[in-house]
C-alpha positions as CSV (number, residue, x, y, z in Angstrom):
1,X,67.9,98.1,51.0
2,X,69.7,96.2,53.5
3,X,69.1,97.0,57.1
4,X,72.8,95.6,58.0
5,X,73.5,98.0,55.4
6,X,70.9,100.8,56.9
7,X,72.6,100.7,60.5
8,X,76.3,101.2,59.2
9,X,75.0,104.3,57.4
10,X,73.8,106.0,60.2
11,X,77.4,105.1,61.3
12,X,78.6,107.9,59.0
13,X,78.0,111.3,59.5
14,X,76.3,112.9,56.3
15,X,76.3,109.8,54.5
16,X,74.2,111.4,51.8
17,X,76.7,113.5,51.2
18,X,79.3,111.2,50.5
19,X,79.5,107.9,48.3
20,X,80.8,105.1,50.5
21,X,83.0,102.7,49.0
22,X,81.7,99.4,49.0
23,X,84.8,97.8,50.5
24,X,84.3,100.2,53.5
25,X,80.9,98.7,54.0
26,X,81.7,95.3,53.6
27,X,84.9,95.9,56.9
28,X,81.8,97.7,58.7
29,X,79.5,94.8,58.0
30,X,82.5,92.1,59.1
31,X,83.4,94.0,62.3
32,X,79.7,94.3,63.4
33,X,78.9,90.6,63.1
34,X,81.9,90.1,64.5
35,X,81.1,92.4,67.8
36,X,77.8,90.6,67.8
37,X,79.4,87.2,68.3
38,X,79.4,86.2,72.2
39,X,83.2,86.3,73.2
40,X,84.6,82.5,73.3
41,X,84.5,81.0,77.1
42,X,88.2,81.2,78.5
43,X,90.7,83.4,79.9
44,X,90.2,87.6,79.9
45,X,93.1,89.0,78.0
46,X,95.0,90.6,80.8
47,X,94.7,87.4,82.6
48,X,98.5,86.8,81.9
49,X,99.7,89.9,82.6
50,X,97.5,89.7,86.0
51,X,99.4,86.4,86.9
52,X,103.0,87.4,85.5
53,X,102.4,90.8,88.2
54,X,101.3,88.1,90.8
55,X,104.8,85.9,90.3
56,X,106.9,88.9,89.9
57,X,105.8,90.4,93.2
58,X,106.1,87.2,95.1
59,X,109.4,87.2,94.0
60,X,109.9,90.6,94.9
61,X,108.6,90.0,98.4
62,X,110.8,86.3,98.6
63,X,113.9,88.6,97.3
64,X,113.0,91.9,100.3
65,X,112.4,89.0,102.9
66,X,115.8,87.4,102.1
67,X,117.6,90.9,102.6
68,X,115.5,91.6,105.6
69,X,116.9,88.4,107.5
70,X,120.0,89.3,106.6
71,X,119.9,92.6,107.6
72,X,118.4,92.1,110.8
73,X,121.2,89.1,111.0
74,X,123.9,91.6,110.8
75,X,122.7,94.3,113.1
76,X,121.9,91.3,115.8
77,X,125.9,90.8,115.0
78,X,126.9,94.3,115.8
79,X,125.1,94.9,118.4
80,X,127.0,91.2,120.1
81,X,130.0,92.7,119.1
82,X,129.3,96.0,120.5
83,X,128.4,95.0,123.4
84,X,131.7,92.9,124.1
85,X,134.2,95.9,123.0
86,X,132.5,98.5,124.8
87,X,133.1,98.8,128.2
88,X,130.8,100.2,130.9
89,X,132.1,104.1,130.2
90,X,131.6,104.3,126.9
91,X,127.9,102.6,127.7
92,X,127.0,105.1,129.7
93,X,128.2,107.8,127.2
94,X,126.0,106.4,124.4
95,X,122.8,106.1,126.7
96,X,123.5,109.4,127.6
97,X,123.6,110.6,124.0
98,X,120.6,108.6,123.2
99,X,118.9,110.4,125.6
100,X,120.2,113.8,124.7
101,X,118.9,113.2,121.1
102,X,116.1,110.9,122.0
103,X,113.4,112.9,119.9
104,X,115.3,112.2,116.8
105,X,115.7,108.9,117.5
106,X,111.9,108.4,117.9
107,X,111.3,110.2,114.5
108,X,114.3,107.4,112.9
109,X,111.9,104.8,114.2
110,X,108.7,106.2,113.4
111,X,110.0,106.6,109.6
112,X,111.5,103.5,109.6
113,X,108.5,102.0,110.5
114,X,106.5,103.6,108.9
115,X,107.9,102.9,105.6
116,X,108.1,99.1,106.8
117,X,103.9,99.7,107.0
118,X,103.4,101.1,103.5
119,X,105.7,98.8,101.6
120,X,103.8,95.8,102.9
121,X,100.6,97.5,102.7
122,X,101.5,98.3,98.7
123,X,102.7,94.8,98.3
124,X,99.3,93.5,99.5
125,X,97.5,95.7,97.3
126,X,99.6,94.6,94.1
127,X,98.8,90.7,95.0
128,X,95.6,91.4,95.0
129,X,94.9,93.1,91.9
């Protein structure tokens, strides 16, 4: 008997038992020669879907940095424009109230920075893989 043939017996569970057809054995025998073939030199198959998560979160990042600029753009605006419609009362009022609320202004910041962290820390991650 065929040792090919031997090997994709034991395969089978109670093969004694049963009566294989021999078109099952002939896919076995195609699929192992074909596993014992070295895998041709080239890309991996996720290799695309590695570099289409690369471009896509570049883009991302281009697209966050755009509405960061512009963001920061506007509140640099307000702020100039606050400053020149409020006079020195109404200042002193808001300092004041800053002051009053101060520890939830620290936790505002401390969020907001902290989400600033983990999104870039993320984005790193993703460019990486």
């Amino acid at each position: 008997m065929d040792t090919r043939k031997d090997k994709i017996l034991e395969q089978f569970p109670d093969h004694e038992d049963q009566i294989i057809p021999e078109k099952d054995l002939e896919t076995y025998e195609f699929l192992y020669s074909a596993l014992e073939k070295s895998p041709d030199t080239g890309f991996s198959l996720g290799f695309s879907n590695k570099i289409i998560r690369k471009i896509e979160a570049k883009q991302q990042h281009k697209v966050t940095v755009k509405l960061y600029s512009l963001a920061s753009i506007l509140i640099a605006m307000t702020l100039g424009f606050s400053a020149v419609f409020f006079s020195k009362e109404q200042c002193a009022v808001l300092f004041s109230m800053i002051l009053k609320y101060k520890f939830a202004v620290i936790f505002l910041l401390a969020a907001v920075s902290l989400i600033q962290i983990s999104t870039r820390a993320f984005s790193t991650r993703e460019l990486e893989n």
